[in-house]
Residue, then its C-alpha position, 0 to 999 in steps of 0.5 A: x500500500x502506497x503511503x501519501x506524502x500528504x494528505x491535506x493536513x499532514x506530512x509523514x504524521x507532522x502538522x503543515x500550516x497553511x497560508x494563503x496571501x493576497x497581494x498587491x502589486x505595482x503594474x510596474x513590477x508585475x513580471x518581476x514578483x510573479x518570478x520571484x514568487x514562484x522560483x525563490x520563496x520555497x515556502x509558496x507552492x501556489x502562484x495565481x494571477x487574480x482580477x480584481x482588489x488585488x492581483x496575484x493569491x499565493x499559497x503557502x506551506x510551512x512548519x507552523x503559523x509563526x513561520x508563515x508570518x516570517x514568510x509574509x513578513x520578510x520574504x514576501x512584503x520586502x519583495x520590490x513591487x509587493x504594494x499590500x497583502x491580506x494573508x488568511x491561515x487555513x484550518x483544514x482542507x476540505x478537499x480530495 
């Protein structure tokens, strides 16, 4: 029986946080924090463009809740471009 890496809240048995960030950004640097976003910040699984208040949704998986604060704190606020984020911690997948 093959053994699941992770099952929405769990990796081999230890806790995942999950953190989702709404970001806004600057039309000026767009391409640049997309790229940064989704090939420095190891900590962001998820990169999607948005339309509407705000332009890009992150997602993002770490040990704990503290460690997605430092992610958004001093990775992802300190990105050039990045004007404002709304981040929101998840409790539970509810999906598959």
């Amino acid at each position: 029986m093959k053994r699941k890496l992770y099952d929405g809240e769990t990796v081999f048995g230890f806790s995942m946080a999950i953190g989702f960030a709404l970001l806004s950004i600057s039309p000026l640097h767009e391409k640049a924090v997309y790229e940064t976003l989704n090939d420095k910040i190891p900590e962001i699984v998820e990169v999607h463009p948005l339309f509407g208040e705000f332009d890009i949704l992150v997602k993002i998986e770490c040990n704990d809740i503290d460690s997605i604060g430092d992610v958004v704190i001093n990775k992802i606020r300190s990105t050039k471009g990045v004007l404002d984020t709304k981040t929101l911690i998840g409790t539970k997948s509810l999906s598959g």
